[in-house]
N, C-alpha and C positions, 0 to 999 in steps of 0.2 A: 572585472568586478566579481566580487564574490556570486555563486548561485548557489542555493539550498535543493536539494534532491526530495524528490517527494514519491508517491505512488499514488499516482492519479485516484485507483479504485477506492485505496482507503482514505484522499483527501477529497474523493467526487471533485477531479477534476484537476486543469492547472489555471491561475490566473490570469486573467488578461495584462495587455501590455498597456497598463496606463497608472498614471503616478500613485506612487503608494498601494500598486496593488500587491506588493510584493514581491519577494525574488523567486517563487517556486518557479521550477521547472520540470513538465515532465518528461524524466527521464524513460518510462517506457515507453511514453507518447512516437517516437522516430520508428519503436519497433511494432510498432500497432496497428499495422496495418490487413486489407483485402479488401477487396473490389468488384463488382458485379461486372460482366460481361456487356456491353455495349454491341448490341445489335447495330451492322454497320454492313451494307453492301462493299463489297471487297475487301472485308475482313473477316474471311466465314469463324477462322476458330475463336471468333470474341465469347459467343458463350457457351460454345463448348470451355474454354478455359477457364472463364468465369464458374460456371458450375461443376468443371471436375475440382476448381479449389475448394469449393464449400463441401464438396461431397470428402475429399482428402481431409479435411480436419474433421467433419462428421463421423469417418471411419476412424481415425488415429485418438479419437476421445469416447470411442466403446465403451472402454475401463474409465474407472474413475480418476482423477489429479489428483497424485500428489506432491508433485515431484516442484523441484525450483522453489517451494517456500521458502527451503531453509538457504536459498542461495539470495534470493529477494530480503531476508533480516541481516544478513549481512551485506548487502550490496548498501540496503537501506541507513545502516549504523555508518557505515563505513561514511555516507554521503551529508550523516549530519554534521561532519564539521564544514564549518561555513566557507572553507577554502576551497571546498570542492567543487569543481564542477565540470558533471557530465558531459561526455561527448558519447559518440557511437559511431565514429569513423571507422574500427573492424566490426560493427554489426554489435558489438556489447558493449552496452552502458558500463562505463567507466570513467572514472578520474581520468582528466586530460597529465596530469602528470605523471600518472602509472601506463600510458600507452605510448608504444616503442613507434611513433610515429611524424612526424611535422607537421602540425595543423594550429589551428588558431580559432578560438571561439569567444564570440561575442555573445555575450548574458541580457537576461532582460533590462540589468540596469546601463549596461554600456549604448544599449540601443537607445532608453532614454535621453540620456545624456550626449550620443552622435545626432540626437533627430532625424534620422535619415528619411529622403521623400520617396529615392527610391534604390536597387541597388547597388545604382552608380555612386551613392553617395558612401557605399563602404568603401570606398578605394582610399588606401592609404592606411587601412586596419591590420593588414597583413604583409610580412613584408616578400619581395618578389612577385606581388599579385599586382597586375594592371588589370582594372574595371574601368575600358570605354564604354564608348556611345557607335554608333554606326550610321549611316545613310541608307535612304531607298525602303525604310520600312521599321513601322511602329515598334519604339522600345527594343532598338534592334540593339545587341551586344556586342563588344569588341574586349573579353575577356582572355587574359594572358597569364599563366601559373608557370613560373621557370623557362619563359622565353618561347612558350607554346599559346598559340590561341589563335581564334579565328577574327577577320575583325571585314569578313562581305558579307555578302547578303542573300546570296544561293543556299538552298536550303538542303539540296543535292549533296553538297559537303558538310556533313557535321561537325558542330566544336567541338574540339580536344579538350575543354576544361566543362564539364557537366554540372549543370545547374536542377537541383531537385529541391522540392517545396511541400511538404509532408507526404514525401515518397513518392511523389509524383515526377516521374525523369523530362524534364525539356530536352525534347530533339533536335529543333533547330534554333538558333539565335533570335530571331524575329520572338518579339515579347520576353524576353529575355531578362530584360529590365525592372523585374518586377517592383511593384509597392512595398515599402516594408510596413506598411498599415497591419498591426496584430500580429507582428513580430514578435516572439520570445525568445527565439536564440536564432545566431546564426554561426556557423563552422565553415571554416574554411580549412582543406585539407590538400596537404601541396605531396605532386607525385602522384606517380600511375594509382588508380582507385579500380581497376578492370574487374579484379575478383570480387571487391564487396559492392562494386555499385555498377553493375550491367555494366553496356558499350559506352567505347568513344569519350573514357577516360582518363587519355593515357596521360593527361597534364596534370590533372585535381580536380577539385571538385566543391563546390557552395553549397550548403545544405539549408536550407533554410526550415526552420519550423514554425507556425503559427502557435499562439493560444489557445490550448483545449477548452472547450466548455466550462466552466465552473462548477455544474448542476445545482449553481444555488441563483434567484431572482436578482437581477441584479441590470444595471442600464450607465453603459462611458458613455461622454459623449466629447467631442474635439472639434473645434474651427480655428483656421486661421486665416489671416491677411500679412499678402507680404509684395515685393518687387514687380513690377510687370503686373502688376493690376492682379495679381497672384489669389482666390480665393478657395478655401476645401473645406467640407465638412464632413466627419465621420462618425461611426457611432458601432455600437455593441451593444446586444440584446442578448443578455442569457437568462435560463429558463430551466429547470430541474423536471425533467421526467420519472414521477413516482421519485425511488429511492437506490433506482439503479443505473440514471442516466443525467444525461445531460442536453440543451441543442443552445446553439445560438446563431443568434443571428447579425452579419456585419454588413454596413452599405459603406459606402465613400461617393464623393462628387469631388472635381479639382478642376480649376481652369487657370490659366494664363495665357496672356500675352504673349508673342514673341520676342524671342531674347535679340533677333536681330532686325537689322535697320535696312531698307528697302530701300536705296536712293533714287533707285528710278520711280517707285510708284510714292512714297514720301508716306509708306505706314511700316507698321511692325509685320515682320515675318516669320514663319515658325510656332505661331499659337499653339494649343493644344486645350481639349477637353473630354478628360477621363471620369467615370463611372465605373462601380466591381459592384457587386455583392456577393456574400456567401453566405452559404447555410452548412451549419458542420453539425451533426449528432454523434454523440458518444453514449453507448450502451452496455452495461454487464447484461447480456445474455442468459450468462450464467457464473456462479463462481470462476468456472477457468476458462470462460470467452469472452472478450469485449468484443464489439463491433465500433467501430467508428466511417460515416457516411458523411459526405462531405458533395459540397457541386458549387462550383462558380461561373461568373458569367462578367466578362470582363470586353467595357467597349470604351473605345481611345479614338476619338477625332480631330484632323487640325491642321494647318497649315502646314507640316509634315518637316523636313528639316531638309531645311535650302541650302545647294551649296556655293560658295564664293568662287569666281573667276579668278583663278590666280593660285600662282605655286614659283615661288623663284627657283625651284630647279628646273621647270619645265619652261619658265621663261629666257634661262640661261643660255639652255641648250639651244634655243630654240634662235636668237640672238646672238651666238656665237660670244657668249661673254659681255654683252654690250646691249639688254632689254632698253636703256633710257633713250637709247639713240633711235629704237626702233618706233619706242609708244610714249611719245612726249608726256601721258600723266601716270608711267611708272611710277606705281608703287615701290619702294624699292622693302619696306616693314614686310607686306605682303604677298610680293610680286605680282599685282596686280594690274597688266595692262592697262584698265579701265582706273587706275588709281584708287582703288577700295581700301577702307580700315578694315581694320580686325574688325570681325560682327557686321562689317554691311555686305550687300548683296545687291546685286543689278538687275533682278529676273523680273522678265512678264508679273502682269496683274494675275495671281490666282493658279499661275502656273505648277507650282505647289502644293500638296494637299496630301491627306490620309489616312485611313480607315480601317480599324483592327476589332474584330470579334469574335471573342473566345471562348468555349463554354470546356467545362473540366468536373466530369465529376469519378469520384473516386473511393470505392467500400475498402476497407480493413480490416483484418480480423486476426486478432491474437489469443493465441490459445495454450495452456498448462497440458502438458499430457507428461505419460511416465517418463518418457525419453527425451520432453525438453521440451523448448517453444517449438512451436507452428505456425508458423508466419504466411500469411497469403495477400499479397494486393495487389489489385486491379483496376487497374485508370484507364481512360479513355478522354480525349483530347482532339477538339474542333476546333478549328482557325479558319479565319477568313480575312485575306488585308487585300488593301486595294491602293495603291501609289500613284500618283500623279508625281514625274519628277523632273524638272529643268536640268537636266545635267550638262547643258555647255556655258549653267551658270550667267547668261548675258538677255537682255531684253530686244536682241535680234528677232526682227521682224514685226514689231511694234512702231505706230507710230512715234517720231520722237525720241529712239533710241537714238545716240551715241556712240553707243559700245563698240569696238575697235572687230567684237567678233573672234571665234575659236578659233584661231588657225590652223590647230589637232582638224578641227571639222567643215574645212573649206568645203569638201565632196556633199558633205550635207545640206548648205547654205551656213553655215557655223552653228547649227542646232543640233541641240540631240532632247526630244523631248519624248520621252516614254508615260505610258499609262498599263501600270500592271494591275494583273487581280491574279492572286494566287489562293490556294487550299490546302491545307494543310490536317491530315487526320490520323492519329495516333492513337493506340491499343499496345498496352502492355500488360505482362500480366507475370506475376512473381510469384512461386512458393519456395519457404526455405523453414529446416529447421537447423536449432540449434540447442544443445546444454552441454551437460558434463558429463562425464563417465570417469570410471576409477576413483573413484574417492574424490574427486577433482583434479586427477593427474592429469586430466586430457578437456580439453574444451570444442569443441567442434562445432561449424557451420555445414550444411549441403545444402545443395537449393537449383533451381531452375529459372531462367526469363525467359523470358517471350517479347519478341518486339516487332511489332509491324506500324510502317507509314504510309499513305497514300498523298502522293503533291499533287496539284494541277496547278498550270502556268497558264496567261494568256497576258503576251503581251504586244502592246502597239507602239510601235517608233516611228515620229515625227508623221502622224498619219500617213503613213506610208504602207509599213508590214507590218504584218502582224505573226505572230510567235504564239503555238501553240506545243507545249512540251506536259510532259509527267512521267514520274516515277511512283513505278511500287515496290517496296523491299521489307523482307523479314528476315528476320535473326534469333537464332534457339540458342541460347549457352545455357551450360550446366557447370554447373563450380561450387567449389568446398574448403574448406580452411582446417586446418588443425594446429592448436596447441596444446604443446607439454609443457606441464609443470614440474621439472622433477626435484625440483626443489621451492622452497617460498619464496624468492628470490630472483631465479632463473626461468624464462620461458624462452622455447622453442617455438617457433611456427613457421609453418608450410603451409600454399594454397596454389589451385589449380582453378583456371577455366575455359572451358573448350567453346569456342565463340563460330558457328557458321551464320551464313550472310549473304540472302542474294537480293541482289537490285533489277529492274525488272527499266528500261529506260526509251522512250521517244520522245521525238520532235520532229516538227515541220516549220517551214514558212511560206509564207500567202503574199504574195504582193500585190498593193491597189485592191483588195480585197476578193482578186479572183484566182490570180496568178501564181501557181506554184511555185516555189522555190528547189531546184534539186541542188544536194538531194533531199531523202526524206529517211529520217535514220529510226530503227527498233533494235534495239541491243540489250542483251543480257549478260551481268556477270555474277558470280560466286566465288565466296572465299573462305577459310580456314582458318584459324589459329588457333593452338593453346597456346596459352598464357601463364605465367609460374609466377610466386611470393613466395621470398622465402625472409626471415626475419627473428635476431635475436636480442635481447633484451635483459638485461640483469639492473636489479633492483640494489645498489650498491649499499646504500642508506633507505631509511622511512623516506628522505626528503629527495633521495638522489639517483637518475634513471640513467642508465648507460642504455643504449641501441646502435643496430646496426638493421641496413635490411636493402635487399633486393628485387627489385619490382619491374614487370612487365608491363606495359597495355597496346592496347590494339585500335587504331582508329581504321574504319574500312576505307575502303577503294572506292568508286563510284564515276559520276557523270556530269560532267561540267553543263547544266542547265540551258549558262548562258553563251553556249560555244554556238557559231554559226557555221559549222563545219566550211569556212571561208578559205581553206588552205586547198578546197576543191577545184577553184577557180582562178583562170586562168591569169585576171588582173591582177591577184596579187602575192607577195612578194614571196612567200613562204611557198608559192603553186612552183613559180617558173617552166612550165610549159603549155607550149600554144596547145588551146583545147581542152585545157584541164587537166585535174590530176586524180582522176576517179577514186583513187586506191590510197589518197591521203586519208584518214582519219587518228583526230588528236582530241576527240572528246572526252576518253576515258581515262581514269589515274588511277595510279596503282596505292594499297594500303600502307598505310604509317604505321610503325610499330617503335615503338620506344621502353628502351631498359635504364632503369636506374637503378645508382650504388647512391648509399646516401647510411649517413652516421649522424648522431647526435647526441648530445646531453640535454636532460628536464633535471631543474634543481630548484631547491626551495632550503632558504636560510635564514639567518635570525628572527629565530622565531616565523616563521614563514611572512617575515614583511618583506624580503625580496623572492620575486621569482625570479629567474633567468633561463633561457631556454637559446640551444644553438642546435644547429644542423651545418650539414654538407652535402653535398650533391653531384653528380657528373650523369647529367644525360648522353645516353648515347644514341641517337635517332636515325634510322632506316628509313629513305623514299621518304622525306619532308613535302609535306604537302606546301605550296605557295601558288596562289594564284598569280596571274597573267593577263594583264589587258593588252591588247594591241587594238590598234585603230585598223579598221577596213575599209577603204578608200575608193567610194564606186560601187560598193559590195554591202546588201543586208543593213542591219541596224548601224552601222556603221563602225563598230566595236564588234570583239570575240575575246570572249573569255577563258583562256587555258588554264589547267592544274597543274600545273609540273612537277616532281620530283626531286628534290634535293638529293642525292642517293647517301650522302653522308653529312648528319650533324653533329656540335658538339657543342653540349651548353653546359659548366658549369658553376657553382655559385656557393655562397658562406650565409645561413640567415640566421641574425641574433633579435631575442623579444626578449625585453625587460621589466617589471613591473614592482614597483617601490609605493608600498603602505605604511606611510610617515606615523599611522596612528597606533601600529603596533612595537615603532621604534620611543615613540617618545608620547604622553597622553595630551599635550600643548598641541600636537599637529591631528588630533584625530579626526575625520577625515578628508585627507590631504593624499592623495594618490598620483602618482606621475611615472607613465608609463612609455616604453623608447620600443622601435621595430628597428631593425640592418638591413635590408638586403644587396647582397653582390651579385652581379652576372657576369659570365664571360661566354660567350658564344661563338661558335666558330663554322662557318659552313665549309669542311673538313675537301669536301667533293660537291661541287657544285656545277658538274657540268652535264648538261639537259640539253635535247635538241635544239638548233636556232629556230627552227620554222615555229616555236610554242613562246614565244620571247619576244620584247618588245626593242629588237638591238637592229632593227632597222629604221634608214629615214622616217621622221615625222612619225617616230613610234609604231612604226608596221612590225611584221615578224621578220625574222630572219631567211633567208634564202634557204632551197635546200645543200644541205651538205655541211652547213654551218651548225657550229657550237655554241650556243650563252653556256658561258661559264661564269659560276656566280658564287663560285671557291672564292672565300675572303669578304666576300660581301655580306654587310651586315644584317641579321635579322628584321623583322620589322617588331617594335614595340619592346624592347629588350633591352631596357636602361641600364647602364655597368652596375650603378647605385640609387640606389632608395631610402628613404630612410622614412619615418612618424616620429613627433616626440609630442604628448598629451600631459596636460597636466587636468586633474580635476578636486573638486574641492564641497563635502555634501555636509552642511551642519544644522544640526536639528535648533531652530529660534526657538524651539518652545513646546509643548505637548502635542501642540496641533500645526505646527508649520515647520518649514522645512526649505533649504535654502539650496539649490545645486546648481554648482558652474563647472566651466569646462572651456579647454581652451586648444587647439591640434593645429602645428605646423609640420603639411605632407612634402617634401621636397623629390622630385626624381630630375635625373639626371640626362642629358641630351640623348635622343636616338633615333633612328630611321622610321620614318611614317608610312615612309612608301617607294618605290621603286621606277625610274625610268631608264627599263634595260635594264644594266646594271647598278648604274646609280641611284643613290640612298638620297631622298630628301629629309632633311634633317629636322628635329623640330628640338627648337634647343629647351635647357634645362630650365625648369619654372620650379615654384613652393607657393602653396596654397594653405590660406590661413581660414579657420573657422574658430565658431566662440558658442555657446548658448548659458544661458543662463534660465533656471525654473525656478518657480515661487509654490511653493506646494502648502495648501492651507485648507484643513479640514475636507478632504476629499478634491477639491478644490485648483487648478494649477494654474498659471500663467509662465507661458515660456516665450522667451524674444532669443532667435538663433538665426546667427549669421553662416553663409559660405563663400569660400575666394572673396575675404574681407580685403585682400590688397586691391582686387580687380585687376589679377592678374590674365591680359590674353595669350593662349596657347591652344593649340587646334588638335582637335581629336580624330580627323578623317584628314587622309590626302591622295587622291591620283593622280598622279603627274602627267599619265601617259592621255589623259583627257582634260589637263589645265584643270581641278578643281582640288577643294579644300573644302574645310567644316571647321568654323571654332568653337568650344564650348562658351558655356552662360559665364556673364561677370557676376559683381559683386550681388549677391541679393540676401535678403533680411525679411525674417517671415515672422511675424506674434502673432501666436498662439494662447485658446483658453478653452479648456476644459472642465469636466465635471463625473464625479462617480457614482452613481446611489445604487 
């Protein structure tokens, strides 16, 4: 949908996201950033970095501004025609059609009209982009951009596809999921993003932006009721500071019911209930500094998300081909021993649960000087979650169970029931500048990040051990970008970034709460890389963008959390010698680095009522990160999680967007919009052969012996559909001066592919389409919206381990109305 370009300072502010508030978007808002310093024991340089940023723009604004005005009335003119709309995926606001890149941005009216709850519910807006869900922890993510993405739940390994939310970087998956509550735009940017947006994104990248302030009095407010006992209310409070500022203030509550069905206890499981609020201010300072200060605080409780007993490739295997003969109430839909549907669940009373608290606050500070912007911000980022989680899936050990029992977990009594509490604490800290030189021959970024994490682990299995682990790791890059203009028409650009990185890692275990486990591991590692962009682009036509470009990123190395260094001992299969094998250790993995080639066209025709946009791509990927569960039988938690190495990937794919404005072809259809995504994968794991002892290619899913190879050449990736496809139609017409009528209608379809792994076999999760609809009534500030998702009620499963019998399906049909109000 169309977005109007504004300048925050001279409109005080950007609109919020609620009906009729308009299309503006600020587009300097992404670049607006700096941050105070977060005083934090084990992060000494928070404020030192904090304050040499303030002190860095305090010196580089000695002299006075002049400079960027004249690039600001033209960025500005350029942005009022109403087809435009800004992105900042190379760090400068621009036309999404004039940037030689693959990305995909949704406007404040698209967001309207998808209602999304949260940002699982963008999947299907982009094409080659998989947005799951995960287990074992709050709003946990399983996002995938071109066949890359993370989809566990150690925090030890960062995602390859990075999620940022007014410049704020998420580091690990957990919370991941965010609310799209005061959403104004969101971008989606496919391809290594290393040089413009710090670490650990070598896949792409989600930008999410909120609504700035207004600085004018003003009060949305929103409830709705819908499926599963579904209830939320939200609201926005803005407020003008003098005549140079802005603050507002946002809350939310949400609760539901669980989406699934509990046959042993005979209730709903999986509830939840979510709480946020924020406070954002936005300040002119001065003529050439804004400030913008922001802090949130975000708390999620609930039944946690359970998962099913049951996987028919782990029941295959496990049955020799022949599960019905073994479990007389095979499932055969869901290969469930215990005979479960899709959506139910067999677990203990309560067994279930969990707990996520988050606080995030974040200063920014953009600044005019002679030589360009000055960019500085500075986040800091607390978590705190706590899991309680069934994971053999069965009500073994209760009165009155049934259940046939995990056979993965004979050694255990068939339980595997964990209680985690984990911490998670983040500090980053950015400055970069950027403008023109030469008359505008040359454009240029430089800049610096900073990134430090601190985790702590504790956790307990089947009251038995307990797991005490943590990591601390920082990383310094410096990076910079250059483009040539040496014509109107034609750019050149280059970028560089030099990325170190050291992880800092232990662990112990406790058994019966006295008894040591050996060993007892402290390990340190460190790593290198530069990283290069190189990228060109010619402007063929006003409407017609030819590109090319080549792209590195860098995901780091690190320490498998939930590794039980189990390959020590003697009983099992991966040890093979009496007494142990002291000198084993497979905790550590080596860094993923990934290079793309990728070409495309951005066009714009008749009359700009169609857009059309294509790409291509060929990953070529070094040391694939892929986790590894094997069962430890007699030994620890009874599971060990390895990282293994792919040493050679090869992913590539064709992605076509379409977008057709009827209103501009003919004035009988005006507005009538229907918009088409493609995507193609093909993927190849080129070299896939990894030690056996780290693989799950023994009996009953143990590792392999030593001396042994998993080779996992030809095996397919996890989550990496051949094909995808979107097709939207939507349809806005004004009843009348005061009313206003919008529907909308999107069938997402993807194509069958592997969920998960036993050994080397893929369990398949075959191909589904998912339909949604919403319809808004918009009447003098005024709205009522009724919006459906997965109107077929289509089941298909978003989690699966095989090498532990379980699974996860997402939510069925549900239907939520909505009503709001504006003053």
């Amino acid at each position: 949908m169309p977005l109007t370009f504004v300048d925050c300072r001279a409109k005080g502010g950007c609109q919020t996201s609620v009906p009729e508030a308009g299309s503006e978007h600020c587009a300097n808002k992404p670049q607006a950033p700096v941050a105070f310093g977060q005083e934090e024991r084990g992060m000494r340089y928070s404020c030192v970095l904090g304050w040499s940023s303030l002190a860095a723009v305090a010196v580089s604004l000695a002299v006075p501004a002049h400079a960027a005005e004249a690039a600001d009335e033209g960025t500005n003119a350029q942005a009022a025609d109403k087809d435009v709309i800004i992105v900042t995926a190379t760090r400068q606001a621009a036309d999404k059609q004039t940037v030689g890149v693959a990305l995909t941005a949704l406007t404040t009216e698209d967001l309207q009209l998808l209602a999304p709850r949260s940002l699982l519910d963008i999947q299907g807006s982009a094409p080659n982009v998989f947005i799951g869900s995960g287990t074992a922890a709050p709003a946990q993510s399983a996002i995938f951009i071109r066949g890359q993405g993370y989809a566990d739940v150690e925090k030890t390994q960062s995602p390859p596809v990075g999620v940022i939310q007014d410049g704020v970087f998420f580091g690990n998956n957990t919370g991941q999921l965010l609310d799209m509550f005061n959403i104004c735009s969101v971008e989606v940017d496919r391809g290594p993003q290393g040089i413009f947006y710090g670490k650990n994104t070598t896949a792409g990248l989600i930008n999410l932006t909120r609504c700035a302030p207004t600085r004018e009095l003003g009060v949305s407010l929103e409830a709705g009721y819908g499926s599963f006992n579904e209830f939320y209310g939200r609201g926005v409070v803005n407020a003008p500071l003098g005549d140079r500022g802005g603050i507002a203030f946002s809350g939310q509550y949400r609760s539901i019911d669980g989406i699934l069905n509990n046959v042993f206890t005979g209730r709903r499981a999986g509830d939840s209930e979510y709480r946020a609020f924020n406070i954002k201010l936005n300040y002119d300072l001065a003529d050439w500094l804004n400030a913008d200060l922001s802090y949130d605080n975000i708390h999620q409780t609930g039944g946690g998300t359970p998962v099913q007993f049951g996987n028919k490739l782990t029941a295959s295997i496990l049955s020799g081909g022949n599960p019905a003969l073994i479990w007389p109430k095979y499932n055969a839909e869901t290969g469930s021993p215990d005979g479960l549907k899709p959506r139910d669940i067999g677990n203990n009373l309560d067994a279930d649960w969990d707990r996520l608290n988050t606080n995030i606050i974040s200063l920014a500070l953009k600044a005019k000087t002679p030589i360009g912007e000055l960019v500085s911000q500075t986040s800091y980022m607390s978590s705190a979650d706590t899991v309680n989680q069934d994971f053999d899936g069965t009500c073994v050990g209760a009165a009155g169970c049934t259940s046939v029992g995990n056979p993965l977990l004979a050694a255990t009594g068939s339980q595997l029931l964990t209680n985690r509490d984990q911490t998670y604490k983040q500090f980053t800290q950015e400055v970069r500048l950027q403008g023109s030189a030469a008359n505008g021959l040359v454009d240029y970024i430089v800049g610096a990040f900073y990134y430090d994490h601190k985790i702590t682990l504790h956790q307990n299995t089947n009251k038995a051990i307990d797991q005490f682990s943590g990591e601390n790791a920082h990383s310094w890059s410096f990076f910079g970008n250059i483009d040539l203009n040496p014509t109107d028409t034609i750019k050149l650009s280059a970028g560089v970034r030099n990325i170190s990185e050291t992880k800092s890692f232990n662990t112990r275990y406790i058994l019966l709460g006295t008894i040591p486990l050996i060993p007892q591991i402290n390990d340190k590692r460190s790593w290198d890389k530069l990283i290069t962009r190189f990228n060109v682009q010619w402007q063929a036509t006003p409407d017609v963008l030819l590109y090319a470009n080549r792209s590195e990123g860098f995901r780091s190395g690190g320490f498998s959390i939930r590794g039980t260094l189990s390959e020590r001992q003697a009983s099992q299969t991966n040890c093979g010698v009496v007494g142990g094998c002291p000198n084993n250790n497979f905790l550590s993995f080596l860094p993923e680095t990934n290079t793309t080639y990728e070409g495309g066209i951005k066009s714009r025709f008749l009359n700009r009522a169609v857009t059309f946009n294509a790409a291509g791509f060929i990953n070529n990927i070094d040391n694939f990160q892929q986790s590894q569960v094997v069962v430890t039988p007699g030994y620890g938690p009874g599971t060990n999680t390895y990282v293994t190495s792919f040493p050679k990937v090869q992913i590539k794919g064709l992605e076509f967007e379409l977008d057709l404005d009827f209103g501009k072809m003919t004035e009988s259809m005006e507005g009538f919009r229907l918009s088409g995504t493609l995507g193609i994968q093909d993927a190849k794991v080129k070299d896939g052969r990894v030690n056996g002892q780290t693989a799950a290619i023994g009996a009953g899913a143990q590792a392999g012996a030593p001396g042994t190879t998993a080779n996992f050449t030809g095996v397919l990736l996890q989550r990496v559909p051949k094909n995808n496809f979107t097709l939207r139609g939507s349809y806005v017409r004004d009843l009348s001066d005061d009313a206003k009528l919008s529907l909308t209608v999107g069938y997402s379809w993807i194509d069958s592919f592997s969920l998960g792994t036993f050994g080397t076999l893929n369990d398949i999760q075959p191909s589904y389409g998912l339909l949604d609809a919403s319809a808004t009534l918009d009447y003098k500030g005024y709205f009522l919206r009724v919006a459906g998702k997965n109107l077929t009620d289509k089941a298909y499963r978003t989690q699966s381990l095989p090498t532990v019998f379980f699974q996860g399906w997402a939510a069925p049909a549900t239907v939520t109305v909505s009503v709001g109000a504006k003053f």
